[in-house]
N, C-alpha and C positions, 0 to 999 in steps of 0.2 A: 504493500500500500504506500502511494505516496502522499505525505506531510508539509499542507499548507507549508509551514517551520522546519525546518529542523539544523538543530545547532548540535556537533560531534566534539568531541573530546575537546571541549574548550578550555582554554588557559587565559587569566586577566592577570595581568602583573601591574602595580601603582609605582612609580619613581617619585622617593621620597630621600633628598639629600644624595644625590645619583647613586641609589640604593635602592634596588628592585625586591619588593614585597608582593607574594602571591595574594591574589582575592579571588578569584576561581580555579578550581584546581581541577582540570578533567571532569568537567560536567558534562553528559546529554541532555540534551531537550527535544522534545516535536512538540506539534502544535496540530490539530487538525481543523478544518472550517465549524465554523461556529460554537467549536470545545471554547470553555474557561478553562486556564491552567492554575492554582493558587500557590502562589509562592510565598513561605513560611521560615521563619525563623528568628533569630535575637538581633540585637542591630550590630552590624559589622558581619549580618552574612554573608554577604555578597549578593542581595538579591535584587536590590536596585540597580546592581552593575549587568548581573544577570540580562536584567528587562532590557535595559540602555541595547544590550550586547543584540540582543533579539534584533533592534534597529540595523545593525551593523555599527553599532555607534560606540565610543566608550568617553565621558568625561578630562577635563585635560589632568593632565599626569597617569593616565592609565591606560594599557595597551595591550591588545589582545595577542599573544606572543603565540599561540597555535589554535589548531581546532577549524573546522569549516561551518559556515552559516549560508543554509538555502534555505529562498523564499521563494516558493511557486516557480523553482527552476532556475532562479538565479542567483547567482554567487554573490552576497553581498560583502564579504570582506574582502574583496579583490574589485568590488565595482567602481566604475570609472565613478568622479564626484558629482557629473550630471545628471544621474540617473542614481545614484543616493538620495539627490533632494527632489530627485520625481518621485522617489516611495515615500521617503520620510515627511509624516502630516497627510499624505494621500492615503497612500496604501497601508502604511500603518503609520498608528499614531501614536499620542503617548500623553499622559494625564501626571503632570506631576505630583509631588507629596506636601510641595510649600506652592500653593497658588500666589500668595501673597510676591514672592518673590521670584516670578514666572511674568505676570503679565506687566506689559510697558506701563507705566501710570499715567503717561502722558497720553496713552489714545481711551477714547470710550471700549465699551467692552463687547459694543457687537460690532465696533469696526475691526476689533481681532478678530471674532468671531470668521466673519465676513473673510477677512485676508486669504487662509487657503482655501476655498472653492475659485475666489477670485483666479490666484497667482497659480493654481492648477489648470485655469480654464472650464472648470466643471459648472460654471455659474455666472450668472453677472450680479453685479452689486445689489439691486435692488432683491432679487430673486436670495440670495445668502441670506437679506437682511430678514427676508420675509421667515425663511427658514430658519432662523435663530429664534423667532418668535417663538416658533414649535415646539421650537425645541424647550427652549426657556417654559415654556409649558409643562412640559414631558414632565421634565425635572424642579418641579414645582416651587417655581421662583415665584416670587411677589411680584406684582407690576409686572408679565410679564412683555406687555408692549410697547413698553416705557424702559424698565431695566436694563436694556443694553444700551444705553443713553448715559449712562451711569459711567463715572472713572470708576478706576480699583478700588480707591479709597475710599469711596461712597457705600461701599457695601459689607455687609456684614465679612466675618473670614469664611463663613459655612456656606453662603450664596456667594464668594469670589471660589469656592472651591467647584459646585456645581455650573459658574457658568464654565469653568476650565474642563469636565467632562464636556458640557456641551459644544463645547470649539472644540475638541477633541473629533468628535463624532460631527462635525461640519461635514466632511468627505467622505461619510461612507467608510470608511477603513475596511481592510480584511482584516486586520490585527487593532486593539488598541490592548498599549501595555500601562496597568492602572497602577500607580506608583502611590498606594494610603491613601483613596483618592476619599475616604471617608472619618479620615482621621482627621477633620477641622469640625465634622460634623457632629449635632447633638444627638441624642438618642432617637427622637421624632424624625427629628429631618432624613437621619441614615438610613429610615426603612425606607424612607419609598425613595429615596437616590439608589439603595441597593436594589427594589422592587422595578425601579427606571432603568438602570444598567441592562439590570437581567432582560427585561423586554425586550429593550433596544440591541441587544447582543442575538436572543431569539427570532427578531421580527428580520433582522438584515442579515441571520446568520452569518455575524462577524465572530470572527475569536479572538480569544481575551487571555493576556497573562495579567492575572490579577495578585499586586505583593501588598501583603498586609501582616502583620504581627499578632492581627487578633482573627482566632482560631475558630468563636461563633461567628464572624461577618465573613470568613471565606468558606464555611463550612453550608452556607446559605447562597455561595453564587458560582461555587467552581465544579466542574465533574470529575477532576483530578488535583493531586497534591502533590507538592513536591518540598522537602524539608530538607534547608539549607543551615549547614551551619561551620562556622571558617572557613569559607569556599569549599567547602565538600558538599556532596549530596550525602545525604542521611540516608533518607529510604524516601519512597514514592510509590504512590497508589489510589485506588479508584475512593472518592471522598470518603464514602458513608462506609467503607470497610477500612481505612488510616483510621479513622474516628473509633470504629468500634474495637479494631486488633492491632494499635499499633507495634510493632516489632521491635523498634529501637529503645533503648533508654533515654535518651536528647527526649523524641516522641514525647513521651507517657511521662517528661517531663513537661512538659509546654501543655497535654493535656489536664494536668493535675494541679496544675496551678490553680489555687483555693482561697483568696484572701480570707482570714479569718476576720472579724470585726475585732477592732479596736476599744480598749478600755477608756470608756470617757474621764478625762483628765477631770482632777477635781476643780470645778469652780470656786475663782477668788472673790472676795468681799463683793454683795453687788456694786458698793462706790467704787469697785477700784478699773475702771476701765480706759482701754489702750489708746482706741480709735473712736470715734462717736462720730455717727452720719447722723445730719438733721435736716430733714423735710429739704433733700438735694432734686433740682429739679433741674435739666441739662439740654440743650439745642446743638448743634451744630453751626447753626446761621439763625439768625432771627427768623428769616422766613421758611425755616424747616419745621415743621411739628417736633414737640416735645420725645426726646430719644428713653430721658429718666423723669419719670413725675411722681416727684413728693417721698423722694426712697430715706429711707429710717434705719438705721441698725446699728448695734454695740458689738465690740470687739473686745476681750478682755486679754487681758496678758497672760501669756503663756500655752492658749485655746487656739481652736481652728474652727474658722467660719467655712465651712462650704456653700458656696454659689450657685448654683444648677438654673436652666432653664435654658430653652431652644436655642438656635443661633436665631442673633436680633433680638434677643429679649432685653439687650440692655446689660450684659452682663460687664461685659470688656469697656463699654464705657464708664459705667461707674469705676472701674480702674483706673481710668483714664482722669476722671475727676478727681479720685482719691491724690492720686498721684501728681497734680498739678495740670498735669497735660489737655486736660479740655476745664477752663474755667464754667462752676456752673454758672445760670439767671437767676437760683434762688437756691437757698440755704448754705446750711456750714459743715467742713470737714475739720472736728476736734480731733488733734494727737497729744495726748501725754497733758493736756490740760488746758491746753492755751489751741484759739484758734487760729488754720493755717491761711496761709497767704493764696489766692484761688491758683495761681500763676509758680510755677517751677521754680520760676526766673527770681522771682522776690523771696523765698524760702534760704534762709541759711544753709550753711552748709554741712552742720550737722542734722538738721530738718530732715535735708535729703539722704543722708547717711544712713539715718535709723528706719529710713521705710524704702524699700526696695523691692524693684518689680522684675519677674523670671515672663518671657513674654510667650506667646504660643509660638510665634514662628521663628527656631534659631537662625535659617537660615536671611530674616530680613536681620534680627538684632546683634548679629556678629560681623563685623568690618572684613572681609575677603580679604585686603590686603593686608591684614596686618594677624602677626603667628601669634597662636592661643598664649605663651609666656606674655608677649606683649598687654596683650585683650585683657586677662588675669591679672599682671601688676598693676595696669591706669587706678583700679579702686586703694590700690595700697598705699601706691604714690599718694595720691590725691586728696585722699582721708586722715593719713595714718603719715605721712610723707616716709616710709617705707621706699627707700632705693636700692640700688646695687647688690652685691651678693646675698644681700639681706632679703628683695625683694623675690631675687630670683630661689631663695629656699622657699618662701612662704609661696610660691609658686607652686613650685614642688609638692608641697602641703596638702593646699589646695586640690593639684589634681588626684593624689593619693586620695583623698576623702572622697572621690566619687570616684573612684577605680579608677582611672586612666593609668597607665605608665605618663613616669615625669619628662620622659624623653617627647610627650608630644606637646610640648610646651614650644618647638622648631617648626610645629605642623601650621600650615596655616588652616582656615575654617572647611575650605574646598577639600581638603582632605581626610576628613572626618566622615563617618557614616551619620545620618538625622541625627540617629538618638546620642552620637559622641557630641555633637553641638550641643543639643540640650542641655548635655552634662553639665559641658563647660558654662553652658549660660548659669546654671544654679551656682556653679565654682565663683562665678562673678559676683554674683549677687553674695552670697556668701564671706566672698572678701571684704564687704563692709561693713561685718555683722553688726547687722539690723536688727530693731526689734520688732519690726513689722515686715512679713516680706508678703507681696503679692503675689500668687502664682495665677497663671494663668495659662491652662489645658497644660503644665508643665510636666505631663507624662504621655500628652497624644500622641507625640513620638517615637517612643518608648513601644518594646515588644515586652510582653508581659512578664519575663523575669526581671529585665531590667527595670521596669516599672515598680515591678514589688522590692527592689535592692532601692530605688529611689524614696521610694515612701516610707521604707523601713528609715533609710537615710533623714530623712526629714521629721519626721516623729525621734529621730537618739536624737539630734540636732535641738529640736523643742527638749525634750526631756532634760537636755545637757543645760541648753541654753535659755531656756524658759520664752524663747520667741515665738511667735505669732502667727497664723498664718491667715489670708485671705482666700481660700482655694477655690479657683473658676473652673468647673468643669463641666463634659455632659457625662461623663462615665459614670455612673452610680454606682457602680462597683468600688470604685475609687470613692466614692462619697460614703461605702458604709463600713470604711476601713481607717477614713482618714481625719473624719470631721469631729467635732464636739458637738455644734449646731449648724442649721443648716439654712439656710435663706433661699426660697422657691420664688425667679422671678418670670416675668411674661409679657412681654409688650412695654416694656420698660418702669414695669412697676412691682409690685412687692404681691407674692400671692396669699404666701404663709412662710413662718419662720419660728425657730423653734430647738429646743433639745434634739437632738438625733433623733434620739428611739420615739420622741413624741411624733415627728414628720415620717417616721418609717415604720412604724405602727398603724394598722386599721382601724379605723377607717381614714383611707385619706379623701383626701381635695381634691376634686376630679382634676384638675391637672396633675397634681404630683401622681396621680392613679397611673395617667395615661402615660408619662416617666418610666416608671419603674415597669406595666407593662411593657415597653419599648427596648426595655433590654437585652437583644439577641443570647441566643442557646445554644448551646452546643449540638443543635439538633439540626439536620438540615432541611428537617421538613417543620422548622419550628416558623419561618417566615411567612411561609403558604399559610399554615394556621393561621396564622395572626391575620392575616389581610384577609382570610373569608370570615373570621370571625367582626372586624369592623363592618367587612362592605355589611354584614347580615344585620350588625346593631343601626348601619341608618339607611338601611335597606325599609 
């Protein structure tokens, strides 16, 4: 049988300090028309290099040193560079993992959209624009006839992540390779981008390599597995038999991963509180409608607030406000007792010290040019004035506290896999130990052991150091492992909020209800369920 794909005993080597590091190590792959392939594993498997490779492509510093890749007959590691950029975005396409740091900001988002049917010839302008509509449709954007009218910045990260599947799927692809294309996404929003994927993969019998770390959202879209880990393949097999027998030990580790719930920290004095949000009400522009209305909440020291609600409910800008970065139109943000300055710029410099924000996307909040020791010492210097050999131990420090070896302190951001940027974003943050640190979606990145080493990380961290957390997430897994209380918002306002066990306790709020519903299973037939059991409730 011949294989839309197939890629033979591939080899990826990274040049690092003209020092050649393997990242695929003799992998197979095929691909067949209209299969999902799920590619699984920790971060630094190689799986993104994988996907890339699928293109014929590989990121700069890395190079595919053997192995053969055909697509429908053609050699693409040997193809001329004309006819690389006539498949690549047509014939297959590719959905990154950081949308944020993908689309140009300076164009609207259905003139990207729009660009390859254009620059393929498969369309003319107005015809693209009409079909992004659709699209923007399909994948259940807001405004969708208006929405692509929109810069990047205008939109939430969960609907900048959706419209990048939908430009993805502009051309029809025989292949699109989905790079966490639902890792920015909340728990609501992911079913039906995952429930959209799948149709639209179905309806145009296109085929998918789909790379994700989390084991119920590929377990729900792929008919095949493949488990990746330090450039090797593990084992590989038909979904719902990996799921039910897996053979390896890695496997039936990534399977068994079980957050237990967390012991709620003890609460201190009710007077004694960290942060204090007062009736904060927040625009964009004057003539935007209200993003946050009227949000209320206490913070105490040493506690973690969890944040939850859809993408666009508001959550990231109230970070934004906390933080200085978006002044509100009404109300106040209290730290430590004294009211803050709405603006960044006006806060001292120890202000900004003690509250510090981990942001969802590494790849916008880490500087490419400049190598992680650098990235790492600015807060030492800066705070602490922390130089020279001094600086570059506490470097060191630093990246030992979140597993890194100290030697990638040379590495620059580009060289990192997602979740080793992540890392380092917390390493930063960490350098000015804060007593308040904001996180936000600061484990989407993350494949689930890593993510459970991060959280355990953060909880010694509190323990040790009696800090703070503000935790933005849609994981709810993560919210019932990591919070004290938890704050449910929706349309940029306050739904309920509360003790843990109060908010995750029945009966709930029909939203927090439909939340925790929304949480993907380990089951593959758990998504079908779910979507005939809605259509039947407003049926």
């Amino acid at each position: 049988m011949t294989h839309l794909l197939t890629m033979k005993n591939i080899y990826i080597d990274g040049l690092n300090n003209d020092e050649s590091t393997p990242i695929i190590r003799g992998i197979d792959l095929h691909l067949d028309k209209g299969e999902v392939l799920g590619l699984i594993g920790e971060s630094g498997a190689g799986k993104s290099t994988l996907g890339l490779a699928a293109m014929g492509y590989t990121r700069q510093g890395c190079q595919i040193t053997s192995g053969e890749i055909q697509f429908d007959g053609m050699d693409l590691r040997n193809a001329p560079s004309h006819v690389s950029r006539e498949i690549r975005g047509n014939r297959i396409s590719y959905v990154a993992q950081s949308a944020a740091a993908s689309f140009n900001p300076a164009h609207r988002l259905i003139s990207q959209y729009a660009e390859g049917p254009v620059v393929h010839g498969l369309m003319g302008r107005s015809q693209a624009e009409q079909e992004a509509v659709n699209i923007y449709q399909d994948l259940l954007l807001p405004d969708p006839e208006s929405i692509g009218y929109r810069f990047p910045h205008q939109v939430s990260g969960g609907q900048l992540q959706r419209a990048m599947v939908a430009m993805a799927m502009a051309c029809r692809p025989d292949i699109i390779v989905f790079d966490e294309p639902t890792t920015a996404l909340d728990v609501t929003t992911q079913i039906e981008v995952l429930s959209a994927i799948r149709e639209i993969t179905r309806n145009y019998n296109t085929a998918a390599i789909y790379i994700t770390h989390d084991l119920a959202v590929v377990a729900q879209i792929a008919h095949r597995i493949m488990v990746l880990r330090h450039g090797h393949l593990v084992e590989e097999g038909n979904t719902r038999e990996l799921l039910k027998n897996p053979r390896k030990t890695y496997t039936r580790q990534l399977l068994s991963v079980r957050r237990s719930a967390q012991t709620t920290s003890p609460a201190p004095p009710e007077d004694e509180v960290l942060l204090e949000i007062k009736n904060v009400s927040a625009r964009y522009s004057r003539r935007d409608k209200s993003v946050l209305e009227d949000i209320s909440l206490k913070i105490k020291p040493g506690r973690t607030v969890a944040l939850v609600g859809e993408s666009g409910s508001g959550k990231s800008t109230l970070a934004r406000v906390i933080t200085g970065l978006l002044p509100p139109f009404r109300g106040l943000v209290n730290f430590q007792g004294e009211t803050l300055p709405t603006s960044f710029r006006q806060r001292r410099r120890n202000q900004l010290r003690k509250m510090q924000m981990i942001y969802q996307m590494p790849d916008t909040a880490l500087n490419p040019k400049q190598r992680i020791g650098k990235i790492l010492g600015r807060p030492l210097s800066f705070y602490f004035g922390i130089k020279g050999s001094e600086n570059k131990k506490k470097v060191t420090e630093l990246l030992e506290m979140i597993e890194l070896p100290g030697d990638y302190r040379h590495r620059f951001p580009g060289e990192l896999s997602g979740g080793e940027k992540q890392r380092v974003c917390i390493a930063r943050c960490l350098a000015a130990r804060p007593d308040l640190v904001i996180c936000d979606e600061v484990t989407s990145a993350l494949d689930q052991l890593v993510a459970e080493e991060i959280l355990n990380l953060l909880q010694r961290l509190q323990d040790e150091l009696g800090v703070s957390y503000l935790f933005i997430t849609h994981d709810l897994a993560t919210v019932k492992v990591i919070s004290d209380e938890i704050v449910v918002m929706r349309n940029g306002g306050i739904v309920e909020q509360g003790e843990r066990e109060k908010i995750l306790t029945p009966p709930h709020a029909d939203y927090t209800k439909l939340l925790l519903s929304s949480v993907p299973k380990m089951d593959p037939d758990w998504l079908d369920e779910l979507l005939q059991e809605r259509r039947a409730a407003t049926a």
